[in-house]
N, C-alpha and C positions, 0 to 999 in steps of 0.2 A: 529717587526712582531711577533705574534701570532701564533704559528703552533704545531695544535694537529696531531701526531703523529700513526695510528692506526697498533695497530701491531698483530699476531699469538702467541710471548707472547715476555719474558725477559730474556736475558741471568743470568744464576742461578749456582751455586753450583752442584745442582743436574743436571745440563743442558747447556752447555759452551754455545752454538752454538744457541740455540732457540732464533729466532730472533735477529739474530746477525747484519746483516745488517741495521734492522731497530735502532737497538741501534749506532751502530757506526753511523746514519746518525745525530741522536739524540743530541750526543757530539758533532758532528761539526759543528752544526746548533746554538748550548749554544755557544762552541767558538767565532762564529761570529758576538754574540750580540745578539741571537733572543730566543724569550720565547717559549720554548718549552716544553707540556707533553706529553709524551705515554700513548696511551691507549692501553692496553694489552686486549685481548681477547682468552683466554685459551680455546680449547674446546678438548683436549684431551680425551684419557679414565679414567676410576679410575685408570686402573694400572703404570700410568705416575703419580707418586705421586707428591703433593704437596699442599698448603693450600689453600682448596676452597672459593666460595664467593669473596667477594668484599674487596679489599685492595688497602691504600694508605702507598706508600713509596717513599722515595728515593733512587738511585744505581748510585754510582760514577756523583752524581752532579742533574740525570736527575730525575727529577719530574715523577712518576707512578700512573695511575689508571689503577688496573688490575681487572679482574673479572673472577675467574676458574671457571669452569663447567662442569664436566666427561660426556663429552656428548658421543666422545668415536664412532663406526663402528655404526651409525644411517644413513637412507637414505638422501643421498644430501639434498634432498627438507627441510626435517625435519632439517637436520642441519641449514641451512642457517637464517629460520625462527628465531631458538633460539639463534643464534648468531646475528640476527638482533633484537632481542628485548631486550637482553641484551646488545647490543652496543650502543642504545638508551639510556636505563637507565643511561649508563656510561659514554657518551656524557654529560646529563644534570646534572650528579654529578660534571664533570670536568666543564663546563660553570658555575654552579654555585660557585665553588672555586677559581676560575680565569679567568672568564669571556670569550667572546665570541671570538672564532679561525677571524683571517685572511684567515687561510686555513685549511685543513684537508688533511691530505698525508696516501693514503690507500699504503699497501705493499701485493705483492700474490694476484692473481683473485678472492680467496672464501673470503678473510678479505673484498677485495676491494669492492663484490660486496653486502657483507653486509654494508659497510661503505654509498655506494649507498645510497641503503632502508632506512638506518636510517637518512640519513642527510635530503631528503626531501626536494632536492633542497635549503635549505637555506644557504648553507657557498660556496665559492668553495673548489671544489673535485680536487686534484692531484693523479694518482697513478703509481706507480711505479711496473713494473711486472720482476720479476726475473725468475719463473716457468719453468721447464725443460717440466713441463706435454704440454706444450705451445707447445714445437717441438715433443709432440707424437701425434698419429691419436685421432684427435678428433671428435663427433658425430655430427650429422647436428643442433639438439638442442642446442650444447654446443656453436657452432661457433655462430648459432643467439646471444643466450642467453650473452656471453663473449664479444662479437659484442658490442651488443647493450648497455653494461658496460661503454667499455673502448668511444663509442663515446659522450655518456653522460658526460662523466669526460668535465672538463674545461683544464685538462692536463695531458698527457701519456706519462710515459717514460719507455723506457725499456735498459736493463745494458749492453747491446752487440749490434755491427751492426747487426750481424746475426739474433739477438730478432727481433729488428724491419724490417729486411728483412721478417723474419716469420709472424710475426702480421700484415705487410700489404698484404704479399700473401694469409692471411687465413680470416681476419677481414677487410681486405681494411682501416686501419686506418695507418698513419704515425707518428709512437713514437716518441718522441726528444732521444738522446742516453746519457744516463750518467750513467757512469759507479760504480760500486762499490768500497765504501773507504779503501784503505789499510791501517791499522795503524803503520807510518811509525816511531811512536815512542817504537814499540815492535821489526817490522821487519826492519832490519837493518843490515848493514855487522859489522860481529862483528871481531874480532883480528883472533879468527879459522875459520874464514868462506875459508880461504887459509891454505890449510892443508901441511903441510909437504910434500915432494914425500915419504919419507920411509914408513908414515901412509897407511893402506890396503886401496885402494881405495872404497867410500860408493858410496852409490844409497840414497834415500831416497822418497819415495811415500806418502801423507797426505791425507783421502781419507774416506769418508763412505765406509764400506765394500760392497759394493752392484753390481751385476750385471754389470752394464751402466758403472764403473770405471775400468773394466778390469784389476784387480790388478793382476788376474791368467796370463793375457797376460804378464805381466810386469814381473812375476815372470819363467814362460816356456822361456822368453829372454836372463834371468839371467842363467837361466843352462845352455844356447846354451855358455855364455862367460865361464863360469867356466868349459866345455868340453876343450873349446877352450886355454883351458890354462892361464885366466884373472880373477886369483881369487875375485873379485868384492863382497863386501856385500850388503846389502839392507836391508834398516830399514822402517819399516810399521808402521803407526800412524793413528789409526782409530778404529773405530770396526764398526760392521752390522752380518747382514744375513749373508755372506758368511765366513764369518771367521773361522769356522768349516773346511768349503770344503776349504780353501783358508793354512789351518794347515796340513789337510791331501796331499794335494800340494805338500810341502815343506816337507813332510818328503818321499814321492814317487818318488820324485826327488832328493833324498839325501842332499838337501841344510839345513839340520837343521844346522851347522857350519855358515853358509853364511847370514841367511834372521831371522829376530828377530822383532817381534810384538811387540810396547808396547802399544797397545789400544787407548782410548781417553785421549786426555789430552789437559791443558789448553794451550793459547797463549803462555805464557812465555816459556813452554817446547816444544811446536811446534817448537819454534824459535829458543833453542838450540840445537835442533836435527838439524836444514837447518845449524846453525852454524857448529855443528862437520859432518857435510856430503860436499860432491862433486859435487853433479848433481840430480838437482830432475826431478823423472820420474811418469807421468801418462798417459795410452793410454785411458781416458776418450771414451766414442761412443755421449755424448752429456753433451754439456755445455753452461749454458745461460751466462754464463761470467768466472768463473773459477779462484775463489779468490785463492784456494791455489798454483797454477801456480803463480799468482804476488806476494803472502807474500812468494814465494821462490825465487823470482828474486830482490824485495825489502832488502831479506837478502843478495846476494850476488851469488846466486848460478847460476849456466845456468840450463835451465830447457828442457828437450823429453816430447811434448805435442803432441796430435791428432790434429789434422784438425777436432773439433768436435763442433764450435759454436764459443764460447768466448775466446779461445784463439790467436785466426789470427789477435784479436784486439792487440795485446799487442806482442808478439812471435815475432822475427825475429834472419836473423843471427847474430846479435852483442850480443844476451842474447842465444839463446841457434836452437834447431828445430823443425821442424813441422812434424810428420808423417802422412801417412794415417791410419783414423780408420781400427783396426782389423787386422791390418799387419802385421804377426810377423817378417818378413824378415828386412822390415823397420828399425822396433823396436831391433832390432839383431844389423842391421846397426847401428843406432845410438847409441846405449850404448855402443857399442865398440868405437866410433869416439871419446864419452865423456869419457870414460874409458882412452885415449892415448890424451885428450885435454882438457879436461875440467879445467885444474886448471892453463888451457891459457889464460882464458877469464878476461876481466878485471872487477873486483871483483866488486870495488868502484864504477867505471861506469854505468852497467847496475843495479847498487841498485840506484845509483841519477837518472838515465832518469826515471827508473819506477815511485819511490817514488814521482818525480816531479808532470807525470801526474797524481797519483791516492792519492795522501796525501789528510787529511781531510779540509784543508784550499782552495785546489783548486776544488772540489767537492764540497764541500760546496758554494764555489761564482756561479757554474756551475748551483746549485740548485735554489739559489736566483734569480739568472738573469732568470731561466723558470718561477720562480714564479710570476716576473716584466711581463711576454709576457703574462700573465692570463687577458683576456679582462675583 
């Protein structure tokens, strides 16, 4: 099978994360036999550097046609238009190099609903919606407008029960649920993922710095344990917005000893930080599925998630617990239960049930088989 890929862009050097999903959907779809390109559709600002215009490459196996564009804080309307005329152009570069899709797989509602416009009804359309913006308020325009997207499509999925709880309370459409691929050959229990008792027990959080992840929650919890007499550290991986306010935190609560940033950083190092840590914590307020919760239970670790969308999928007592959003009490509670148990839990175990269901082999047959129900 055939399957053009359209994506927001390509994970890069200068960009881990940009389009990550669609890329790991990418490799599991080559693994299983089937011809796949991505089409990358960049429309960032200029200050998101990177080489404009129209390029063909390859990245770890997978065939690209990308097209940058500094298009950058232009009104909705305008955006879409030129993301649809340039996905156009780059549809018929890619048909013309390797001929015409079985399918086309939009990702995101603004990629997807340019992918719409431009196909013109000729191929079928699948798309898959991840978007947190999904579970914020949306305008009465938008609901028609995203509406009348996703019923067009030949196929909607979306990565959480919760997704499609939301999508048919707001759009009245019924997603199929498939969830997002863990790469079970990065995240894995490794030899330290069982630390010593002498070792100072860690936290560890993986997380855009942003508002909606509540890292400041996670961090006011950690001083209530370290009052309390359970010298605990916590290791932050990530950057954003708040990272400023989320520094001066930590030095007002006298935790500079205790809590240590080390920014963005690749998979491999994501993975040895869950390796040398105990318990990973995020009080997330919304998640349309919440991959760094599973590549932390994939390595081995139990994980303190919210009750905030995508983790109730995956979450239970044999990996780790659930709190309520915004709780610090909760949050107090459970750090301390993982602080006195966490290095109870069975390592090996809860890294096989995860891996089981969200490896790229078993997601990827999950994809095919929606692709087979395409009238």
């Amino acid at each position: 099978m055939r399957i053009f890929i359209v994506s927001r862009g390509v994970p890069s050097d200068r960009n881990l994360t940009l389009g990550i999903f669609e890329f790991d959907q990418a490799k599991a779809l080559v693994a299983a036999g089937h011809d796949v390109v991505m089409l990358s559709v960049d429309l960032r600002s200029i200050r998101r550097r990177r080489k404009w215009g129209l390029r063909s490459y390859e990245r770890d196996g997978i065939r690209v046609e990308e097209i940058n564009i500094p298009v950058g804080a232009v009104p909705k309307p305008l955006m879409i238009r030129i993301g649809t005329y340039t996905l156009r152009k780059l549809l018929k570069r890619a048909i013309s190099k390797f001929g015409e899709p079985d399918i086309v797989h939009s990702h995101f509602y603004d990629i997807s609903y340019m992918t719409l416009s431009a196909l013109d009804g000729k191929y079928k359309h699948a798309i898959t919606e991840h978007s947190s913006y999904i579970n914020s308020y949306l305008s009465d325009n938008e609901i028609y407008k995203y509406g009348e997207m996703y019923r067009k499509a030949d196929l909607v999925i979306a990565v959480s029960r919760s997704l499609c709880k939301r999508m048919y309370e707001i759009f009245g459409i019924s997603p199929l649920c498939i969830n997002n691929i863990v790469d079970t050959d990065v995240f894995k229990v490794k030899a330290s993922s069982v630390n010593e008792s002498q070792k100072p027990f860690r936290f560890v959080s993986v997380a855009n710095l942003v508002p909606q992840k509540r890292i400041d929650l996670v961090i006011s919890a950690l001083s209530e344990l370290v009052k309390a007499g359970k010298p605990a550290n916590l290791i932050i991986v990530g950057d954003g917005q708040m990272r400023a306010s989320i520094e001066a935190q930590i030095e007002e609560l006298g935790l500079g000893k205790h809590v240590r940033m080390i920014g963005k950083v690749d998979r491999e190092e994501i993975c040895k930080q869950l390796s040398d840590s105990d318990c990973f914590v995020l009080a997330s307020q919304s998640e349309t599925f919440g991959v760094s919760y599973i590549e932390a239970i994939a390595s081995g670790l139990p994980v303190i998630a919210s009750k905030c969308g995508g983790p109730e999928d995956f979450v239970n007592e044999e990996n780790g617990i659930l709190i309520e959003k915004d709780n610090l009490e909760e949050l107090v509670k459970a750090m301390l239960f993982m602080y006195e148990n966490a290095r109870c839990y069975d390592h090996k175990k809860i890294s096989m049930d995860i891996s089981e269901r969200f490896c790229a082999e078993m997601i990827s047959k999950e994809i095919i088989n929606a692709y087979a129900s395409i009238k």
